[in-house]
C-alpha positions as CSV (number, residue, x, y, z in Angstrom):
1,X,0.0,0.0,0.0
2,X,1.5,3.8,-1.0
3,X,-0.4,4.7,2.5
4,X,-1.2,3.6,5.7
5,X,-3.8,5.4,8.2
6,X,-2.1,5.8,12.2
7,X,-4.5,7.4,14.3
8,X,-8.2,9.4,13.0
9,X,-9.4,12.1,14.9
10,X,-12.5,11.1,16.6
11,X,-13.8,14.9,16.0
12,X,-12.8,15.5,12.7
13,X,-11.6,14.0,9.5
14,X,-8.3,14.9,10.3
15,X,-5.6,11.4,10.5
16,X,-1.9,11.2,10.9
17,X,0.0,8.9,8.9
18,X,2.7,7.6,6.0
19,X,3.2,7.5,2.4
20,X,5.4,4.4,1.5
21,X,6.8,5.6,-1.6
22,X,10.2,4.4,-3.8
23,X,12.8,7.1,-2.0
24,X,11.5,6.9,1.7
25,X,8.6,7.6,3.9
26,X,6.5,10.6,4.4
27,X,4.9,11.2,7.3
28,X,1.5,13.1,7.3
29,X,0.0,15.4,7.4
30,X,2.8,17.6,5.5
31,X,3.5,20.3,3.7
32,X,5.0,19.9,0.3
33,X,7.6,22.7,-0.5
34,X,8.1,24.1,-4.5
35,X,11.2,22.6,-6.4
36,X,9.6,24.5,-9.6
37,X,12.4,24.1,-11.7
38,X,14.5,21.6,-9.7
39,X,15.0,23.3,-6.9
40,X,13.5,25.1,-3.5
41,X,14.7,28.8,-4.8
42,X,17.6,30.2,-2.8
43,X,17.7,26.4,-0.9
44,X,20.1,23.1,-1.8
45,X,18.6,20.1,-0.7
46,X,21.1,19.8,2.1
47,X,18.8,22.8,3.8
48,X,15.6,21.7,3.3
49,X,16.5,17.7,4.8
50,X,17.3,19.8,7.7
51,X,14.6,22.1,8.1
52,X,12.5,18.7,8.3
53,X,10.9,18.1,4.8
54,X,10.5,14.4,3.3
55,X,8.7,15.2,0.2
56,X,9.0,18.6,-2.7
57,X,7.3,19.3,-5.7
58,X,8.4,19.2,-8.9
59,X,6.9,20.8,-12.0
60,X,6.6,19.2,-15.2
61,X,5.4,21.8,-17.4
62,X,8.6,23.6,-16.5
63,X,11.0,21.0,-16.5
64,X,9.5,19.8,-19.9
65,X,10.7,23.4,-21.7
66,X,14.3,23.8,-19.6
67,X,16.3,21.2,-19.0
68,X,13.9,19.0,-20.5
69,X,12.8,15.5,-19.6
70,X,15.4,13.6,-21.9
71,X,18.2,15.6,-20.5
72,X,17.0,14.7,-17.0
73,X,16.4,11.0,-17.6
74,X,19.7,10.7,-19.0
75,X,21.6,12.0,-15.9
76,X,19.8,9.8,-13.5
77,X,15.9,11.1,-13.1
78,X,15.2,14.7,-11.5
79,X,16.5,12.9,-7.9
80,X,20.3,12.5,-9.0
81,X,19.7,15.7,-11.3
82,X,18.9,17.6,-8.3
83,X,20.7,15.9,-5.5
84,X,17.8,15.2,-3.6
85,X,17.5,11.7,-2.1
86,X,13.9,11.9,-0.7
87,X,10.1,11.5,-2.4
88,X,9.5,13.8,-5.1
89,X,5.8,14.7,-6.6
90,X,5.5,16.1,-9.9
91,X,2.1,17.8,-10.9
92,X,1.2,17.4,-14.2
93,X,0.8,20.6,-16.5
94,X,-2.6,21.0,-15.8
95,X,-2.3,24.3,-14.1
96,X,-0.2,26.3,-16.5
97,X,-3.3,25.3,-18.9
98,X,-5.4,27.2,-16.5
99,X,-3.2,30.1,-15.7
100,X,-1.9,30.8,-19.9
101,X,-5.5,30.1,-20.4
102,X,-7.5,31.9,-18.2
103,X,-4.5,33.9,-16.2
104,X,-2.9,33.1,-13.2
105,X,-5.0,33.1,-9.4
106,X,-4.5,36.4,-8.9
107,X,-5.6,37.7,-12.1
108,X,-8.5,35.9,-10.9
109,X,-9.3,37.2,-8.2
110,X,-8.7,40.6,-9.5
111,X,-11.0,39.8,-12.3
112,X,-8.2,40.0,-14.6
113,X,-8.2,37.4,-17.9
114,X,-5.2,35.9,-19.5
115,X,-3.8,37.2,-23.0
116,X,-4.4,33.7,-25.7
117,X,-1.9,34.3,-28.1
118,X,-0.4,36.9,-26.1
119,X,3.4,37.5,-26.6
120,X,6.0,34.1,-25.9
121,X,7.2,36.2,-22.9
122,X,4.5,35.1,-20.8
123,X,3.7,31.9,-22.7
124,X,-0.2,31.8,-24.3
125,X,-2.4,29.0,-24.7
126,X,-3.8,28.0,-28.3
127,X,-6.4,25.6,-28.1
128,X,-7.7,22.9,-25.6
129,X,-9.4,19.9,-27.9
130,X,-9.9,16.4,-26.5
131,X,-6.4,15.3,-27.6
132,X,-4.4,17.9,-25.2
133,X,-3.2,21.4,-25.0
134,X,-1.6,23.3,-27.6
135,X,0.5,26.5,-26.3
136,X,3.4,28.8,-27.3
137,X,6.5,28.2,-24.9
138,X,7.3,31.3,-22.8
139,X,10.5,31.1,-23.1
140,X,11.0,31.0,-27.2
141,X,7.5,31.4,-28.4
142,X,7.7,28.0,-30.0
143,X,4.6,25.9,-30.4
144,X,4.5,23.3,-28.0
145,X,1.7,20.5,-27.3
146,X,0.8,18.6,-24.1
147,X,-1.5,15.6,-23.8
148,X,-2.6,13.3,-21.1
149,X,0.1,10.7,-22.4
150,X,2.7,12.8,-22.8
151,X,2.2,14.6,-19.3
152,X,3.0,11.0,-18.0
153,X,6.0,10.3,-20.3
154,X,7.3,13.4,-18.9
155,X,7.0,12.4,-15.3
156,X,8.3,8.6,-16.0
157,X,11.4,10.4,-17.5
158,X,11.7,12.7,-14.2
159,X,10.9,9.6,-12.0
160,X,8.9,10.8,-9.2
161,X,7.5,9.0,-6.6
162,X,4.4,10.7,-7.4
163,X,3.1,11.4,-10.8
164,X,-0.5,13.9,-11.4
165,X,-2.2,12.9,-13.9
166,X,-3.2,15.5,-16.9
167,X,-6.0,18.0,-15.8
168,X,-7.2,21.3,-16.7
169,X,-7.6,23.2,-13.7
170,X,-10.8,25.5,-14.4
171,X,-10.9,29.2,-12.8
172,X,-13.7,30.2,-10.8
173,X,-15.0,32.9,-13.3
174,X,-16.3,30.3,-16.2
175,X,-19.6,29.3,-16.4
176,X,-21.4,26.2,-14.8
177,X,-21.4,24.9,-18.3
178,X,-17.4,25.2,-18.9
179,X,-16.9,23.9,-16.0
180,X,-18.9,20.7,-16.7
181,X,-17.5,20.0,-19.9
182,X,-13.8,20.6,-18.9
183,X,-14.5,18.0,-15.5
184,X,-16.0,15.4,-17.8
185,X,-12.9,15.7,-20.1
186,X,-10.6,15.5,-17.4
187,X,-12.4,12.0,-16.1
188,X,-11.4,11.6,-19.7
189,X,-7.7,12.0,-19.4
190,X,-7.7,10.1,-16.1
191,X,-8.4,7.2,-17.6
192,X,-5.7,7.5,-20.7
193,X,-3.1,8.7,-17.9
194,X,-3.7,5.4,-16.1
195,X,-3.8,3.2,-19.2
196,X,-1.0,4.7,-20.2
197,X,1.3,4.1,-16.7
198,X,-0.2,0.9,-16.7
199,X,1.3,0.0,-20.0
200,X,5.0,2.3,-19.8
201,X,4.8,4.0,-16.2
202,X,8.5,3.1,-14.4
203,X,7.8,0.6,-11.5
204,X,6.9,2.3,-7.9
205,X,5.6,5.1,-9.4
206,X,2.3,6.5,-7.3
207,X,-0.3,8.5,-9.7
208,X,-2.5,9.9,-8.5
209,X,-6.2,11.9,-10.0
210,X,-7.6,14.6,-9.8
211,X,-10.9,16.1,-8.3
212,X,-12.1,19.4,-9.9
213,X,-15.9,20.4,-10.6
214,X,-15.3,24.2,-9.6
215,X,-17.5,25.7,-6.9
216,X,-20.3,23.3,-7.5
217,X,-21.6,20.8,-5.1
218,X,-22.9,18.2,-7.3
219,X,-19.5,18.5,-9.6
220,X,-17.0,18.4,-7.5
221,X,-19.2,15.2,-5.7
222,X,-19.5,13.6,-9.6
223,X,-15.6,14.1,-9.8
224,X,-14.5,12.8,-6.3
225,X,-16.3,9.6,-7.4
226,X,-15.1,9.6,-10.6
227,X,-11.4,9.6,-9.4
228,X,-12.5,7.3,-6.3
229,X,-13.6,4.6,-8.7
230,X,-10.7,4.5,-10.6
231,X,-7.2,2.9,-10.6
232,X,-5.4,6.0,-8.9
233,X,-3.6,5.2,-6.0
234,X,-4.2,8.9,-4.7
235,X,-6.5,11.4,-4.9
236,X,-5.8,14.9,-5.5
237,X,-8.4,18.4,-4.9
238,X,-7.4,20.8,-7.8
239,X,-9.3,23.6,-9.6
240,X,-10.5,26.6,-8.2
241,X,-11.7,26.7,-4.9
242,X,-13.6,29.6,-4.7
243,X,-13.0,33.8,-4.4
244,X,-13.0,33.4,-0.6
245,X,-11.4,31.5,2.0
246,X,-14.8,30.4,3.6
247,X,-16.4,29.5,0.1
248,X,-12.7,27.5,-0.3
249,X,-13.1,25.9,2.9
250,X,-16.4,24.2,1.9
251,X,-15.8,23.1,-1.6
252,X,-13.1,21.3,0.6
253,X,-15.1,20.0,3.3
254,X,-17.6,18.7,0.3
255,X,-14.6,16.6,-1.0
256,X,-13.6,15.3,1.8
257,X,-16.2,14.2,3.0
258,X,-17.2,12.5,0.1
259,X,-13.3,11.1,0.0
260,X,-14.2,9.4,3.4
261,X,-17.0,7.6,2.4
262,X,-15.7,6.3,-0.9
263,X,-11.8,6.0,-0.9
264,X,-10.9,6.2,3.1
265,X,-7.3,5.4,3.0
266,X,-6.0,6.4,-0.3
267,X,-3.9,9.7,0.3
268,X,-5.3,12.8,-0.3
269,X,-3.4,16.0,-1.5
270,X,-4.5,19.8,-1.8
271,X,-3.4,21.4,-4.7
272,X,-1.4,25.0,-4.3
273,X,-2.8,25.6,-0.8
274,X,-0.8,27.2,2.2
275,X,-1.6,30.0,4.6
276,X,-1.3,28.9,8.3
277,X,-5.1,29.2,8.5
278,X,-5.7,27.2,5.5
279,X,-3.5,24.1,6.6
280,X,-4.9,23.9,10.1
281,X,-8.3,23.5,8.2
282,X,-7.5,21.5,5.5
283,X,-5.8,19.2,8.2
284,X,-8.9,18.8,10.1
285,X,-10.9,18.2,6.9
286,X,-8.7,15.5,6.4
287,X,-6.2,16.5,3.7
288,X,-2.6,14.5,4.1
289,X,-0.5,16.7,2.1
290,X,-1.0,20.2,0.6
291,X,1.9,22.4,-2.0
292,X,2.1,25.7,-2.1
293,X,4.3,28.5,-3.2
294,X,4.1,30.9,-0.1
295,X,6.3,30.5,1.9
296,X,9.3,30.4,-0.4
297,X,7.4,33.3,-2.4
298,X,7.0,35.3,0.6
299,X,10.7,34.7,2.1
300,X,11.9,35.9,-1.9
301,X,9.9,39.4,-0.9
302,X,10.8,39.6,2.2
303,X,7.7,38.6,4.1
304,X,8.4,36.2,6.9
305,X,6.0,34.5,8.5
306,X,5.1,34.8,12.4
307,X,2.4,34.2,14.9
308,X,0.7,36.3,14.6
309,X,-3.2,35.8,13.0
310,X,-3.9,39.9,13.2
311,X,-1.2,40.4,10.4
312,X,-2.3,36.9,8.6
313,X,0.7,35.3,9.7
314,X,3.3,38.1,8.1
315,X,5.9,40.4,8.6
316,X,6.7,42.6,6.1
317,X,10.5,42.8,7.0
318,X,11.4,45.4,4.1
319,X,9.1,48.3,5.6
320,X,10.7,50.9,7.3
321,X,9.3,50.0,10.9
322,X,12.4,47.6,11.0
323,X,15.0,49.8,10.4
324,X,16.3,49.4,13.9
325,X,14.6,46.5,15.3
326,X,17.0,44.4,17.3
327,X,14.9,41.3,17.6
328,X,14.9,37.9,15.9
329,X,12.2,37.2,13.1
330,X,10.2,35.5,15.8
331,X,11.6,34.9,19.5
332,X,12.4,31.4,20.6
333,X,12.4,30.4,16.7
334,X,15.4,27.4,16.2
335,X,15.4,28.4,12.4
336,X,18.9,29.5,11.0
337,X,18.0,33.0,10.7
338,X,16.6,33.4,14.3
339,X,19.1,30.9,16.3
340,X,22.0,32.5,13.9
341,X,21.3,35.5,15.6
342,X,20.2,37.6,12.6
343,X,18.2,41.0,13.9
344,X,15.1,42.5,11.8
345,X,17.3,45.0,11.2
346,X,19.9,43.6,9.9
347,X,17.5,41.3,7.3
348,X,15.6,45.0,6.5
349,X,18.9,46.1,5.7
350,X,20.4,43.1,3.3
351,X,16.0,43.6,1.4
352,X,16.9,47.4,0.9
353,X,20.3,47.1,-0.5
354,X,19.3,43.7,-2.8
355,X,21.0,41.4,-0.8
356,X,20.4,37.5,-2.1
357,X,21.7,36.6,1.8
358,X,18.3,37.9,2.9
359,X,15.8,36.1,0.5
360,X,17.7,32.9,1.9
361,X,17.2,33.7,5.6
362,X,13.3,34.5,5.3
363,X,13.1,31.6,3.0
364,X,14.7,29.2,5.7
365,X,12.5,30.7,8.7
366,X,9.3,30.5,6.4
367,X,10.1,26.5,5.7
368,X,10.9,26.2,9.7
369,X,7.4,27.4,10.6
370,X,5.5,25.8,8.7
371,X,7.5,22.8,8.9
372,X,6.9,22.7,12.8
373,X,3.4,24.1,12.4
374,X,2.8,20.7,10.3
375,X,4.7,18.6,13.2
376,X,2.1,20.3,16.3
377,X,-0.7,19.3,14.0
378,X,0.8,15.7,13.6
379,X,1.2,15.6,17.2
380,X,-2.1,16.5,18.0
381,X,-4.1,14.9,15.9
382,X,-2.2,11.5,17.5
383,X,-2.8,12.9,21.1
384,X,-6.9,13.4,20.7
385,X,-5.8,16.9,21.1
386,X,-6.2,18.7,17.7
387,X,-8.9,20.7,18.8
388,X,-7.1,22.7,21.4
389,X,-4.0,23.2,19.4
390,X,-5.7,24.2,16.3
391,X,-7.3,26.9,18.5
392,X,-4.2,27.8,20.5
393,X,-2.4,28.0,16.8
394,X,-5.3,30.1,15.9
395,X,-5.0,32.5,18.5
396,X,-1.5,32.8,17.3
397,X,0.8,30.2,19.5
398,X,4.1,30.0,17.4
399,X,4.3,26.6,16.1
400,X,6.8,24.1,18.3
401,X,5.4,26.2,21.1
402,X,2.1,24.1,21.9
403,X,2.8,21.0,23.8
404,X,0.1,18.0,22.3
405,X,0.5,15.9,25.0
406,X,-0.5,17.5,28.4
């Protein structure tokens, strides 16, 4: 079995337990950092093994343009490539059809639409027909074409542990309609992803489908059974979620739930979700693993994340306010940045002057709390105690601060 259930919450869907995949174990629930391109940016694998991590993210529309998937196979599979010697998941493509299609999620949100056949700067989608996707690569203009099977060629070449299969990850702004007709072509695409790793995928590779169906209830129900009745060996939630947190938070809860009753213990991953108040939710829906870009994309802006739930988790360590601050990031922290010592002043000062030293430091303290946020979650959910330190986490505990066990 890819995954094995330890303890369930006997007030939530929440559960702790471990993926048994080709390079090691994972324990869950975990975060899932970004290795985009092949790597955690600013980060060598060395740092993120000791920050705590056992699984990153790999993505395969990227790595198909630059290095490509034949260079990569040919040193060793994106492991050796990379020098990381721990599980890797690669997603499949799917969402750079969404965001050259339909722009990225904050063009969303902003009610902004994305540029087909816009300039090759940006990349630009040309058509999405039953066979795959047709787009212009962003980084020469050339004309490039994905399909379901060649999504999974690309990961069997990159060897993850875990392979996506082919979606298209609809935006929140398209009609019920769209939405429909892209979900039932994605069931499509599930099923030639799996035929086709069934006939070429590299042994011990995990796929796993996908759930979308937008904001609707009935949708996203059809999909989750969909994917539950098929050969996947995980199940992940993509698509959009909805404009708001709360509207996000039940499309969620609706798959979920639905997960439970149908697939119990297959794995289930959220797709490009991480603010501190969105994991402790999604943990106690009962997702196992979630990706997301923020808090590497944060730490690059000099953003660092704190406990503190009136400012959404966030420093802003650039603004003026810090100029002279003496203090660590966060007190008590263990990260490099805070145990080496390294004031908010002096971090404000390496951000002003376009120092790479600072982008490195946030970056590390991000990772650290949310990889210890991830461990108190863990820890609770095995005590019978995840209520209290979701609240205590909530009120803005600092993670590795709230004992499970007492």
């Amino acid at each position: 079995m890819a995954f094995t259930v330890r303890t369930r919450s006997s007030t939530s869907r929440a559960r702790t337990g471990t993926l048994h995949l080709a390079h090691g174990e994972v324990q869950t629930p975990a975060f899932v950092p970004l290795a985009t391109k092949g790597t955690v940016k600013t980060l060598e694998p060395r740092d993120v093994v000791a920050l705590g991590y056992e699984l990153i993210l790999g993505n395969t529309f990227h790595l198909l343009l630059a290095p490509g998937p034949e260079l990569v196979a040919e040193i060793g599979g994106l492991h050796e490539f990379m020098r990381w010697e721990r599980p890797i998941i690669t997603d499949s493509g799917g969402f750079q059809v969404f965001s050259m299609g339909h722009g990225g999620v904050a063009d969303e949100i902003k009610g902004r639409r994305g540029r087909p056949g816009g300039d090759h700067g940006s990349g630009s989608i040309l058509a999405i027909d039953e066979e795959g996707v047709r787009f212009r690569s962003y980084l020469d203009g050339g004309e490039r074409f994905l399909s379901p099977e060649g999504s999974m060629s690309v990961q069997a070449a990159l060897g993850s542990d875990i392979a996506l299969v082919f979606d298209e990850c609809t935006p929140f702004h398209v009609s019920r309609e769209y939405t429909e007709r892209s979900m039932e072509r994605t069931h499509r695409w599930l099923e030639r992803c799996l035929r086709w790793h069934a006939d070429h995928g590299p042994a011990g590779q995990v796929v796993y489908g996908i759930v979308q169906g937008g904001v609707e209830h009935d949708l996203r129900l059809l999909s989750a059974a969909c994917v539950a009745s098929s050969a996947s060996e995980g199940i992940a939630i993509g698509g959009s979620l909805g404009r708001e947190k709360a509207q996000m938070h039940e499309v969620v809860d609706w798959t979920t739930a639905e997960l439970e009753r149908l697939a119990p213990d297959r794995p289930r991953h959220l797709l490009g979700i991480g603010d501190v108040d969105d994991l402790i939710v999604g943990v106690e829906l009962g997702i196992d693993t979630f990706d997301c870009a923020i808090p590497t994309r944060l730490g690059r802006h000099g953003v660092a994340l704190v406990p503190d739930p009136s400012t959404g988790w966030r420093a802003d360590l650039a603004k003026g306010r810090w100029r002279t601050a003496t203090e660590p990031i966060q007190e008590g922290c263990r990260c490099p940045a805070c145990a080496g010592g390294f004031t908010r002043a002096y971090l404000h000062y390496l951000l002003r002057a376009g120092e790479l030293t600072a982008l490195r430091l946030v970056t590390l303290h991000n990772l650290w709390f949310i990889a210890r946020l991830m461990e108190d979650l863990r820890a609770a959910v095995d005590a019978g105690r995840l209520s209290e330190v979701a609240a205590a986490l909530r009120a803005g505990a600092a993670p590795g601060a709230v004992p499970a066990d007492r």
